[in-house]
C-alpha positions in Angstrom: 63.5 41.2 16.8 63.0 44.4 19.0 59.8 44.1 19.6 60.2 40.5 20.7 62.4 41.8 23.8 61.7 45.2 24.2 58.5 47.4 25.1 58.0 50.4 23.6 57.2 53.6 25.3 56.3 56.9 23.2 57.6 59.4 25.4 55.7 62.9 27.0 55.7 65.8 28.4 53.4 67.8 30.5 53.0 71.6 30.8 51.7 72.8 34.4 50.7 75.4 35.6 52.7 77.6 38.1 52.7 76.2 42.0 50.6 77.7 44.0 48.1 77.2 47.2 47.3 73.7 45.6 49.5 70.4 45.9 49.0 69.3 43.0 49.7 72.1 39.7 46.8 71.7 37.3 48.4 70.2 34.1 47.8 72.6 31.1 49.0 70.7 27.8 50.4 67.2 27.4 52.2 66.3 24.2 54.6 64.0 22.1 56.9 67.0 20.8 60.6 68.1 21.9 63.6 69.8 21.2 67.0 68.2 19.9 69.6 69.8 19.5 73.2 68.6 18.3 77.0 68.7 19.8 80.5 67.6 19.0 83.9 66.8 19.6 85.8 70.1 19.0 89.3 70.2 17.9 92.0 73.0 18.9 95.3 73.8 19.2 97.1 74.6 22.4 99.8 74.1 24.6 101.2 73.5 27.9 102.8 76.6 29.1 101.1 80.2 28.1 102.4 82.3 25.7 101.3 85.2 23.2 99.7 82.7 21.0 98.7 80.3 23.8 96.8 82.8 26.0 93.5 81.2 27.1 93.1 78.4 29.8 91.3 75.5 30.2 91.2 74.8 33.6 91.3 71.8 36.2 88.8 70.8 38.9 90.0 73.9 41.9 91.2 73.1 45.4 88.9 75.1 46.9 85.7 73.4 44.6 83.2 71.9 47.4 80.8 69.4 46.5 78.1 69.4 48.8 75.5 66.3 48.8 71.8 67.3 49.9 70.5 63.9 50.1 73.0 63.4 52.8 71.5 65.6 55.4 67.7 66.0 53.6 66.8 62.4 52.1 64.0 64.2 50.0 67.0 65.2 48.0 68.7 62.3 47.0 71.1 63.1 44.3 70.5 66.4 44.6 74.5 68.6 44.3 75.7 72.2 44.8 78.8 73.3 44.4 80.2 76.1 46.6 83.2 77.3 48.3 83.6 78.5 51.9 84.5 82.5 52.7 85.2 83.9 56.0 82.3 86.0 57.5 82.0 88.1 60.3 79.7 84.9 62.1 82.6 82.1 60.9 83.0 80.4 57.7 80.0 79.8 56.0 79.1 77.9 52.4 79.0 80.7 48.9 78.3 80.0 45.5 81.3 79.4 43.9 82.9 81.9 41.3 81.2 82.8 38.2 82.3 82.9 34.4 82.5 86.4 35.2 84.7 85.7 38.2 87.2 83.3 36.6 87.9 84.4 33.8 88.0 88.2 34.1 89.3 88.3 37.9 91.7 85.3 37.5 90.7 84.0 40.5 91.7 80.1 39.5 95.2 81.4 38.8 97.3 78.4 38.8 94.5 76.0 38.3 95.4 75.7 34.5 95.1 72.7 32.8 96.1 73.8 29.3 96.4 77.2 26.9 94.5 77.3 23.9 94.9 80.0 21.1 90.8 81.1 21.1 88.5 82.0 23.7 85.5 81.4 21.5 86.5 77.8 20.6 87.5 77.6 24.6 83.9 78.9 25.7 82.1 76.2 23.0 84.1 73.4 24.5 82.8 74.0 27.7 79.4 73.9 25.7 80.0 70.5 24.3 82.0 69.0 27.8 85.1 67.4 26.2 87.2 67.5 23.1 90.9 67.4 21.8 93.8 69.4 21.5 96.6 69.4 19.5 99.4 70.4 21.2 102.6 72.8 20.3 106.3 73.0 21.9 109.2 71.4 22.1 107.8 68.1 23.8 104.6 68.1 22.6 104.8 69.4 19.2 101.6 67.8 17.1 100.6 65.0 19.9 97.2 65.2 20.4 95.5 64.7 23.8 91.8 64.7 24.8 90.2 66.8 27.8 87.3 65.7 29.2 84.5 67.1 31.4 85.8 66.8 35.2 83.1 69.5 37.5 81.7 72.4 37.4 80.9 75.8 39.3 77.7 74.7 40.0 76.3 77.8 38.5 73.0 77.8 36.1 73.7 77.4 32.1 72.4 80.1 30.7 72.5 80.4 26.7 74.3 83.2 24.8 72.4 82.3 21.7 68.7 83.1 23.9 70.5 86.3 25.1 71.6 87.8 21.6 68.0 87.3 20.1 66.6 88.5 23.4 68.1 91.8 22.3 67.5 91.5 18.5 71.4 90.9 18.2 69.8 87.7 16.1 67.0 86.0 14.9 66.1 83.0 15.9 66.7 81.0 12.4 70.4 81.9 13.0 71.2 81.9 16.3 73.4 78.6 15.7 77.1 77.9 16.6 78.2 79.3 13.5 75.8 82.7 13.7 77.1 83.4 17.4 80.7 83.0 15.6 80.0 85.7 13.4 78.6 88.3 15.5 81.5 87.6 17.7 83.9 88.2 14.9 81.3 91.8 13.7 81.4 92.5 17.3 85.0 91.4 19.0 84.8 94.2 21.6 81.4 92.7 23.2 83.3 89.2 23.4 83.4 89.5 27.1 80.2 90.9 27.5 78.7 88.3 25.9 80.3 84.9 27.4 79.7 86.2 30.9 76.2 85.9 30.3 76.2 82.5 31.0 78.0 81.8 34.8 78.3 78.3 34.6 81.5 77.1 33.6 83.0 73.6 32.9 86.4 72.3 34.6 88.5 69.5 32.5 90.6 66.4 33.1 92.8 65.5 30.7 93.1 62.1 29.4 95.3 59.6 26.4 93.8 60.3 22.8 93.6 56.7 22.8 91.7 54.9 19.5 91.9 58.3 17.5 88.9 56.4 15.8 86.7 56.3 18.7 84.2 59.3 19.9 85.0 61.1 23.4 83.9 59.0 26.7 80.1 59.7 27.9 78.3 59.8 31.1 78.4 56.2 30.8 82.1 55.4 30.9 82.1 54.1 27.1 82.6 55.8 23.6 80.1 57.8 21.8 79.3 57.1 18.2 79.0 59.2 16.1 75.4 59.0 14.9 74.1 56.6 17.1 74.9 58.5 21.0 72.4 60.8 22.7 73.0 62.9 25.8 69.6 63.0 27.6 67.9 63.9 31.4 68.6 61.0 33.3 65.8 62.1 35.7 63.2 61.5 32.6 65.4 58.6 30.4 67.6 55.5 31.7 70.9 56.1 31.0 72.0 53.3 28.4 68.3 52.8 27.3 67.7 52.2 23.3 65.7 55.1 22.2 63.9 55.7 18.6 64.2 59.0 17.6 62.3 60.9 14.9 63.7 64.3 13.6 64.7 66.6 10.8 68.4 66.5 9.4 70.2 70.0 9.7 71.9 70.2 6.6 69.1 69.3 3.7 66.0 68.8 6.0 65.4 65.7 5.4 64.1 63.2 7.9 66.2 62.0 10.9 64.7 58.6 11.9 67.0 56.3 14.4 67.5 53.9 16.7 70.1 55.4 19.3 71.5 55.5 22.8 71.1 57.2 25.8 74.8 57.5 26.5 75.6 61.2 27.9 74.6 63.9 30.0 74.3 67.4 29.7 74.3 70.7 31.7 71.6 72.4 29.4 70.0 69.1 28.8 67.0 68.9 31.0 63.5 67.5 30.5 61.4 64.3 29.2 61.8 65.2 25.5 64.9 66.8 25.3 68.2 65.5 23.4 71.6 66.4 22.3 72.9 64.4 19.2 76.6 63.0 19.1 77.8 64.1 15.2 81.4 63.0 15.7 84.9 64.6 15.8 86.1 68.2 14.4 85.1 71.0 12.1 82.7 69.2 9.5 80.8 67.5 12.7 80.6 71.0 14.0 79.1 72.1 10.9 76.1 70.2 11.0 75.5 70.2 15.1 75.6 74.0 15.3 72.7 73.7 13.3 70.5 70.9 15.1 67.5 72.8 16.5 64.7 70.8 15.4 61.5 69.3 17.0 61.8 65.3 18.1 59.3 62.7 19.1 61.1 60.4 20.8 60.3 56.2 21.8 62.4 54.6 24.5 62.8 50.7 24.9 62.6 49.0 27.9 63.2 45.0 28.5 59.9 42.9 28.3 58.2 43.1 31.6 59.7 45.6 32.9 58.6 49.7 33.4 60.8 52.9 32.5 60.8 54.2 36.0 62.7 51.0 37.2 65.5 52.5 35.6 65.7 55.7 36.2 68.0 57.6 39.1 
């Protein structure tokens, strides 16, 4: 049946060599062989207003957030975005990166931008990681409704991963540098907590939208519902958004073989390359479980309609 209306296309990637003098970088290594790794809808509790228990914010796009398209004044960068705000200089107002991690959270500058309190900065900080989630709200009005935040901008500023960080100073090894092995040093070391977040500057902003089908998996890049199992956030530069996809990997949890047909249906901020993927696992705790532990190799296959190329789909 597939192979009646689809082409298949084993995807690659090529290694090159740093630019120099020469136009074109000498490619050093081609091969078949990427990196997947796994995310999740997270589940916390919060709350409107701030309190002792409520203390941490998730916060909405800022007034002062510019979007600035390249492609509009350099059409060699088309679909090329910063983010920046303007500051007052001693020539006029000029364009600045916008705030860091660093700069939002421990200088307050967004204060009253706040979408929602949460109870934990750690769970905050891995939502930002996974782009959207739910929250289960507390107080008078609200008291066990849930609603669902979902990505909205961000500060433009590059991901950089705590995990790489913490082994980068033999904090951990590689084999447990997961979700759940950053938890625990944070909990063996709670007074490095801010330390170690602000390693990583960029930082997400949220809308917040109806829980909706409770069944259903957050909305993707694409505007629809991710399923569990079956979604895949990828680098729409490299793979067609919406594109079938055949990917072969290792299961997590028993190591067993992870072979499936999915979709390309999200994006992601540390998602970037020909060969690399992030795999949907669902909603809550025991999803968590298994995608703080996806850090395996992946060969990957995309599908394209009969008589038609990959690159006719791309942005």
């Amino acid at each position: 049946m597939l192979e009646s209306q689809f082409s298949v296309y084993r995807m690659l990637t090529e290694t090159r060599e740093a630019a120099g003098t020469t136009a074109e970088p000498r490619v050093l290594d081609i091969t078949d062989r990427g990196r997947l790794t796994g995310y999740y809808e997270p589940e916390l509790n919060g709350s409107r207003i701030r309190s002792e228990g409520f203390s941490v914010p998730l916060y909405r796009v800022p007034d002062d957030l510019l979007t600035i398209d390249l492609g509009a004044v350099y059409p060699e960068l088309q679909g090329k975005r910063v983010r920046g705000r303007l500051t007052d200089s001693t020539s006029g107002k000029r364009v600045v990166p916008y705030w860091s991690r660093a700069d939002i959270d421990g200088a307050l500058a967004l204060r009253g931008q706040e979408l929602l309190w949460v109870d934990d900065p750690v769970e905050a900080f891995f939502l930002q990681i996974q782009g959207s989630g739910r929250v289960r709200l507390a107080g008078a009005t609200d008291s066990g409704s849930v609603v669902r935040v979902g990505y909205a901008d961000t500060n433009g500023q590059a991901y950089r991963s705590i995990g790489t960080w913490l082994i980068e100073r033999g904090e951990l090894t590689l084999e447990n540098a997961s979700m759940q092995g950053i938890k625990a040093w944070v909990q063996a070391n709670p007074q490095r907590l801010r330390e170690l977040l602000d390693q990583n500057p960029s930082y997400i902003f949220f809308r917040e939208l109806p829980l909706g089908d409770a069944a259903l998996g957050p909305v993707g890049s694409l505007n629809v519902p991710l399923t569990a199992g079956a979604s895949v956030a990828a680098d729409p530069q490299f793979t067609p958004l919406g594109a079938p996809l055949i990917v072969r990997s290792t299961h997590p949890l028993d190591g067993s073989p992870l072979n499936r047909l999915v979709a390309a249906q999200d994006t992601g901020g540390a998602i970037r390359g020909p060969l690399r993927f992030d795999f949907f696992w669902g909603t809550g705790r025991a999803a968590g479980e298994i995608a703080g532990r996806q850090r395996h190799d992946i060969n990957a296959w995309v599908l394209v309609p009969k008589g038609a190329r990959p690159e006719e789909f791309l942005r």
